[in-house]
N, C-alpha and C positions, 0 to 999 in steps of 0.2 A: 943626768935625770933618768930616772926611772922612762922605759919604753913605754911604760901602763899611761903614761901624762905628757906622752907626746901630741902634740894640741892639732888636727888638721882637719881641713873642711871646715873650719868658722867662716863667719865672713867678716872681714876690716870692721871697723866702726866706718860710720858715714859721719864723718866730720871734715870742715877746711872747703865742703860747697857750697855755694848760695844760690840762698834759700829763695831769691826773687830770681833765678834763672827757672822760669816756668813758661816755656812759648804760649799759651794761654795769657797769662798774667801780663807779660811785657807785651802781645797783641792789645790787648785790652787798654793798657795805658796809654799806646797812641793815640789806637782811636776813640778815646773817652775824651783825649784834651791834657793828659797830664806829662807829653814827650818831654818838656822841658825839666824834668823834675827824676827824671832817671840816674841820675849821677848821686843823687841822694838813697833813691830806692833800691838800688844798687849796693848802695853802702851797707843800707842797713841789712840786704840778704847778705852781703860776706860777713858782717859781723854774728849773723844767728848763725851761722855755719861754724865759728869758729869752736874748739873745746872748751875757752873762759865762760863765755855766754852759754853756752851747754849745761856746763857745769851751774851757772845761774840757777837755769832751768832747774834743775834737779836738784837742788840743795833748797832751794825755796818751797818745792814742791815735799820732800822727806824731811824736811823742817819746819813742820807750819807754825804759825804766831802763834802766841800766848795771851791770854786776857790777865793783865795786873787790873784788879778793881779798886785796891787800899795799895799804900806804900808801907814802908816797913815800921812804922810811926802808928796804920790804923787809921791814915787822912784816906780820903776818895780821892782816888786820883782818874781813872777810867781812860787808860792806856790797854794800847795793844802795842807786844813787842814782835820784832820779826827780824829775820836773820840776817846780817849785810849782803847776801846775793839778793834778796827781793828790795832791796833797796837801792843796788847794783840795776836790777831790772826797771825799774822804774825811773831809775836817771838817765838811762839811755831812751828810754820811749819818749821822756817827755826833751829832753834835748834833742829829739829827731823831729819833734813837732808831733808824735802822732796821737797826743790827748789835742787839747783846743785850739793851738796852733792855725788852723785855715781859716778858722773866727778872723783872724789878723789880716789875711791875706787873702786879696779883690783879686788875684789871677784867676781864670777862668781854670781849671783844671785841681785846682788847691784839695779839695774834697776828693778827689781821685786820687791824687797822688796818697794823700793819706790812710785812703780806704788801703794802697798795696802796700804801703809801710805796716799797716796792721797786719797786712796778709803773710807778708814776709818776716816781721818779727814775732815770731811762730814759737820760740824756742819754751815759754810759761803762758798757759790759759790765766792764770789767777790773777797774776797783777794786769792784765789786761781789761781787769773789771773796773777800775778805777778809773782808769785810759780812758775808757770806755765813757763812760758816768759825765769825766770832766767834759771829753767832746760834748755830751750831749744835753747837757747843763746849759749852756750856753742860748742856747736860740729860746730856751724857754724863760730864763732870764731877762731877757729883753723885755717882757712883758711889764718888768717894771724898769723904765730910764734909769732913776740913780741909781739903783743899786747895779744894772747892768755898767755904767757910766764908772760905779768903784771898784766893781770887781772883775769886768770883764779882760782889763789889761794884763793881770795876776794871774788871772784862768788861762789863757794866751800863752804868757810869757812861756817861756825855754827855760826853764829853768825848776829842778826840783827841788823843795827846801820843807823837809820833815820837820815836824816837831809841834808842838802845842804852843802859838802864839795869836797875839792880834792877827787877827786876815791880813790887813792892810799895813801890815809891819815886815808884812814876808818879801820873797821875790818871788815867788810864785803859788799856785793856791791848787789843791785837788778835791773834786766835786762829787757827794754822792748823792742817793734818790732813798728816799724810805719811805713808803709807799705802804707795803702790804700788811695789813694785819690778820691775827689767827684766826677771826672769825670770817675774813672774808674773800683774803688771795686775793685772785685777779679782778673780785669783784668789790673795786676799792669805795664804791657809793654806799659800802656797809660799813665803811668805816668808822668805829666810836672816837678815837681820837678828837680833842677837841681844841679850838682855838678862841681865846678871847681878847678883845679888844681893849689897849693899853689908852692911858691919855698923852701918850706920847707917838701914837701912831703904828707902836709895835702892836706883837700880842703875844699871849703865854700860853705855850701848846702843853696839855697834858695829853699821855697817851700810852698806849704798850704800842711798838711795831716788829712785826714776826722773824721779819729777813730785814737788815740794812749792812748791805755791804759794803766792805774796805770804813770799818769806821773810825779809824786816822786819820778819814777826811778834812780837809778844814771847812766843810760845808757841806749842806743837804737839802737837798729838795725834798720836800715832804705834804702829804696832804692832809688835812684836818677841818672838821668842821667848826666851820667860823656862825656867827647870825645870819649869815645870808648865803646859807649852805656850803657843800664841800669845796675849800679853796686850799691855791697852794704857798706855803712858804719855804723861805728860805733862813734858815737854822743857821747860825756857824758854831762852831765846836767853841769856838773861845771869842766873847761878847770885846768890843771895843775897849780900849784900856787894861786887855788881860785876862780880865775876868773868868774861867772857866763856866759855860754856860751850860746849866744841869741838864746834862744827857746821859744816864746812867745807864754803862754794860749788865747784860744779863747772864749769858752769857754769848759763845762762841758755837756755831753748828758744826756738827763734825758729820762733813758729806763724804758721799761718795767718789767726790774727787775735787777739784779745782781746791785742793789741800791748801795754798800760799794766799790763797784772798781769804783774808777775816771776816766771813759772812757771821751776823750775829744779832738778839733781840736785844731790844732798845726798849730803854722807856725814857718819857719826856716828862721832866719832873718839874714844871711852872719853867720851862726852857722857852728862851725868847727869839721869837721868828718875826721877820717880816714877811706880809703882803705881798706876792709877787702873783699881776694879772689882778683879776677884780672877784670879789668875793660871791661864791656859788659857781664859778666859772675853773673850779681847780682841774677839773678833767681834760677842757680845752685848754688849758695852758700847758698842761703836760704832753699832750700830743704830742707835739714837734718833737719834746723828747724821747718821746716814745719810739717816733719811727727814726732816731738816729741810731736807739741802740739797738735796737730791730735790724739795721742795715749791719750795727756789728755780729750780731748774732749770725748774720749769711756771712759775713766775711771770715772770721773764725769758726766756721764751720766749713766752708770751704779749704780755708787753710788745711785744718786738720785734717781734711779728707783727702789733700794733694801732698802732705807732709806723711801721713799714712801708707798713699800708695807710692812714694818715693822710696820709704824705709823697706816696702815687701819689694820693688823692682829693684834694687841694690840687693838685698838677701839675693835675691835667682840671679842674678849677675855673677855672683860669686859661690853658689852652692851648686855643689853637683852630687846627682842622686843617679842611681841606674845609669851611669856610665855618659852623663852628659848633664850639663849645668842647668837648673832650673828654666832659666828664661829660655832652652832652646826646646824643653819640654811642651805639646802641640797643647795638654789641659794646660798649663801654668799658663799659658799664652794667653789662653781665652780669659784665663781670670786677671790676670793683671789688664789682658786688654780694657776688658769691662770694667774694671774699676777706673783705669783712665780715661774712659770714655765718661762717666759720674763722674769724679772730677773734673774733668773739661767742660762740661754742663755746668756746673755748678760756680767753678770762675769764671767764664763767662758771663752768666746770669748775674752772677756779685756783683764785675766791672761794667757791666751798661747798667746795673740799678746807682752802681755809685757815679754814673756821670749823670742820670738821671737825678741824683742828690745835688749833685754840681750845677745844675744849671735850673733846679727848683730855688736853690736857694739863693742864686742870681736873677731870679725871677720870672722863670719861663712856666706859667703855667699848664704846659699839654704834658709838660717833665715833670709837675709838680703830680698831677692827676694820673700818668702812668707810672710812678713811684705807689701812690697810695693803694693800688689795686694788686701791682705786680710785687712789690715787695711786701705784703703781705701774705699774697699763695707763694713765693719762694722761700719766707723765712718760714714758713708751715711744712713745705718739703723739703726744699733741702736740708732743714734743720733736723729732720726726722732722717734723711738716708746717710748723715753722717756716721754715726753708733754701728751704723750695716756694714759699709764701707770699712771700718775702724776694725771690725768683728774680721770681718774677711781675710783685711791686710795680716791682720796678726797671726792667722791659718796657716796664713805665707809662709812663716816662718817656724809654723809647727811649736813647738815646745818652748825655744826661744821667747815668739810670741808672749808670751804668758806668764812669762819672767818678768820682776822689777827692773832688774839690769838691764833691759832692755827697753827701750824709749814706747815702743806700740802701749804696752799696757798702761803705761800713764796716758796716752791722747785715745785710749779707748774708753778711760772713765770721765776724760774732760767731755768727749762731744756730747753724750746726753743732757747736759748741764745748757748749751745751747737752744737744746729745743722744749725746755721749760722753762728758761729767762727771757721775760716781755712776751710773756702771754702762750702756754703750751699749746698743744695741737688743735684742742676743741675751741680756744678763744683766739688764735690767730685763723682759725678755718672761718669761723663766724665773723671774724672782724674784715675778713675780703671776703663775703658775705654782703656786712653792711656798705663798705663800698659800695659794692655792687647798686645796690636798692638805693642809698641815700646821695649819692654823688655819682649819676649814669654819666657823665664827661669820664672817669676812669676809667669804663669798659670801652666807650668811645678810645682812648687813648689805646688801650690795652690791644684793641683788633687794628688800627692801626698801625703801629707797632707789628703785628701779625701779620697781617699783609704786605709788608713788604718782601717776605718771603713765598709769598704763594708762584704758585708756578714752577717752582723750581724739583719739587720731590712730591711726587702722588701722593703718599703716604703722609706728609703734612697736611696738604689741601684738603685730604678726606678728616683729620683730626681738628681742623680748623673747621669746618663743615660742623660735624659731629658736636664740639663742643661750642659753637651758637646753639644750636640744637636743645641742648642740656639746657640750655641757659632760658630759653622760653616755657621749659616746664618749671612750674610751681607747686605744684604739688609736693609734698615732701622734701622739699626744698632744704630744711636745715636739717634733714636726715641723713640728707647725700649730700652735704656741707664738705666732709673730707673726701669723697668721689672728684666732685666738682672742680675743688683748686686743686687739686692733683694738678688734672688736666689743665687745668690754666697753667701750672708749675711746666710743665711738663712743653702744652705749644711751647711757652714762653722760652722756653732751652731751646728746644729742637731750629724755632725759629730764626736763633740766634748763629746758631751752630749752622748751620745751612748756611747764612750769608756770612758767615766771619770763619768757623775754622776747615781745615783741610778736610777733602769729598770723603777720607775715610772715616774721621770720628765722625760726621754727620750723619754717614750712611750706615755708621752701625746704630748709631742713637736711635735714625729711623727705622731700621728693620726692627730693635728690641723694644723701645720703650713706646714708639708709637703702633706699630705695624703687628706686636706682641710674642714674633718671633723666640720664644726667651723665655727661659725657666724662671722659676721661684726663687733663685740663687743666684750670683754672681758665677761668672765662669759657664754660660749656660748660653751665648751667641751661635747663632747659627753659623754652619759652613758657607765657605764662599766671600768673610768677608777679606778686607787688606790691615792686618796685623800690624805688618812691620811697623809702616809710618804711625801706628799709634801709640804703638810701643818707644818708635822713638822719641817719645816728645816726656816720657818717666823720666830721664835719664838724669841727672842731679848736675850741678852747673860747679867745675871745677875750675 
């Protein structure tokens, strides 16, 4: 070979680690309640490690689905096709349990463990929208018994079984939500969609809906207005005995990223739903679901932001510039430090909102009430400092970066996609808002919660001070809407981080993010802090 194509200074691929060896991640699991269930979580980080499951990843993602509307004949058929790796992806997720799965299971810890299966099966954002959907499908189903009673065992089940049939013919069932229409997004009380009352107890939903994702589904939760205002049903793609139930593709959205989930407009052509919860009551039955995939939204953004800064601390591992390798460079330091330092905040925050989930849905209400306020102002920030993070790590790697071949520029275009799914910045800033004013046991919850860490770092005590503070002005209140949960985002890390991880991430958290130490950039920590130990916790798990 030619000397002009002698290949050196690359760095390996990073494959064959796992992806759930995160000292963050596996702290978290203890002490949320989920130790028993490590042998599985485990599993499933060597399997996203591996090159098969990689190769998943990216072949679902450079391959995205097809909208078939007619068959070759000119019948309606209204299928979406997609490539055997995203079908690949999604028998492993849902055989690991991490769609409805913990619905099944009364172990105290079940909703953790799950939360880190999601975190660690990392390798495709897209088919995780479906995962997603099923989990979260479930609690709001219950509002009607039988049909949670028929279908909740199929939602559950381990088992993935494609295809267009009877529900209840299948071995198992995948769940979506469609919800939003073009005229009114997150503000679904403008909804025209409409639902009428059958004499058989169903009803026929006519309607355009803007976004309804993964619509392969075998079912959807959906809203429309009934006689007695906005309520919610449940749709299946195919009516008992077969029957295809008129839910016509429009077409297929061509985003900016999460390529392998068939996001797409819907119309509902006399399509028959049932009743689920009571009618005028559609917004309160969605809730539950609302804050579950809210919870995924922190969790896959965390992800991406620890699977980010893993890919740029592997790059400086193995590149060497000016006579010495990345990672021993004194800026590189600083910048990979800070970003593990935001990732470390950020799974932390995920794993105690998700045992917070864990034991809301066991029935502890001060868990139930500290979820509603704090997972709201974290899925508003950390949702927003993924994209940042994401931007940064790919610098890392300079040119590389910025390549398809190379893994960063696909989770650069997944994480924005997070903090516009379940409500973008202005309707999740307001929605722990209305916490705040409509349910005061959540801010109760929330400084409790806070105070267990006072004492320990000036610089908390004065932020926790500060932001009561905030919190007694009203005036311009929904002005300083995204000021405010910052700061709540923000105690609520630092709080964490101070009693759970090692004096060094804490104390850089606090010198930059409270105390403001800290430029407008990542890589912008002041001197004086301890690097090493935070640098060593990047390190990818072989």
């Amino acid at each position: 070979m030619s000397s002009t194509h002698e290949v050196t200074n690359q760095v390996p691929p990073l494959v064959g680690h796992d992806t759930s060896a995160d000292p963050a991640l596996l702290e978290g699991i203890e002490r949320e309640g989920a130790g028993w269930a490590l042998p599985e979580i485990r599993e499933v980080g060597r399997l996203a490690g591996t090159p098969e499951a990689m190769d998943w990843g990216r072949l679902a993602e450079r391959v995205p689905p097809r909208l078939l509307t007619h068959d070759r004949y000119g019948r309606r058929i209204d299928e979406v096709e997609y490539v055997p790796a995203y079908h690949q992806l999604m028998e492993t997720a849902v055989s690991h349990g991490i769609h409805a799965a913990p619905w099944a299971d009364d172990r105290p810890g079940a909703h953790v463990a799950r939360a880190a299966k999601f975190y660690a099966w990392n390798v495709d954002a897209g088919h995780g929208c479906p995962i997603s959907m099923t989990y979260a499908v479930v609690p709001a189903l219950r509002a009607n018994p039988e049909l949670a009673a028929r279908f909740e065992p199929l939602l559950t089940n381990r088992a993935y079984d494609f295809g267009l049939r009877d529900p209840e013919t299948k071995r198992g069932l995948i769940a979506g939500m469609s919800m939003t229409e073009k005229q009114g997004g997150s503000d679904v009380r403008a909804n025209t969609t409409t639902a009428t009352p059958q004499a058989d107890g169903s009803y026929r939903v006519v309607g355009h809906k803007w976004f309804t994702s993964a619509p392969m589904s075998d079912m959807f939760l959906t809203l429309a207005q009934a006689p007695g205002g906005l309520s919610c049903f449940l749709l299946p793609r195919v009516l008992p005995g077969g029957e295809a139930n008129p839910i016509r593709f429009m077409r297929l959205k061509d985003k900016l990223g999460n390529k392998s989930n068939a996001s797409s407009e819907i119309e509902y052509d006399n399509a028959v739903g049932w009743l689920v919860g009571e009618e005028g009551k559609g917004v309160k039955t969605i809730v539950e679901m609302v804050n579950m995939t809210r919870l995924d939204c922190v969790i896959g953004s965390a992800s991406g932001m620890r699977t980010a800064l893993v890919y740029a601390a592997h790059h400086a591992r193995h590149r060497a510039a000016f006579g010495k390798l990345l990672i021993d460079q004194p800026l590189m330091r600083n910048v990979l430090a800070d970003l593990a330092v935001e990732s470390e905040a950020a799974t932390t925050a995920m794993m105690r909102l998700a045992g917070a989930n864990d034991r809301a849905v066991h029935g502890d209400a001060g868990e139930g009430a500290l979820r509603r306020l704090a997972l709201a102002a974290t899925k508003y920030y950390v949702c927003k400092r993924g994209p940042v993070l994401a931007n940064e790590a790919l610098e890392c790697l300079g040119g590389n970066g910025y390549i398809e071949d190379f893994d960063l520029a696909r989770i650069y275009r997944e994480l924005p996609l997070l903090s516009i799914w379940e409500g973008s910045g202005n309707v999740a800033a307001l929605d722990a808002l209305r916490a705040i004013g409509r349910e005061p046991e959540s801010l109760d919850a929330f400084f409790a919660e806070a105070e267990l860490a006072l004492g320990s770092d000036q610089r908390y005590d004065d932020a926790v001070t500060s932001l009561k503070k905030e919190l007694t002005q009203f005036d311009d209140i929904e002005l300083r809407a995204r000021r405010l949960v910052e700061q709540i985002a923000v105690v609520f890390q630092a709080g964490l981080l101070i009693r759970n991880a090692p004096t060094a991430v804490a104390d850089a958290f606090c010198a930059t993010r409270l105390a403001r130490d800290w430029g407008s950039a990542f890589g912008t920590m002041p001197a004086g802090l301890d690097l090493a130990p935070i640098l060593e916790r990047t390190e990818p798990g072989f």
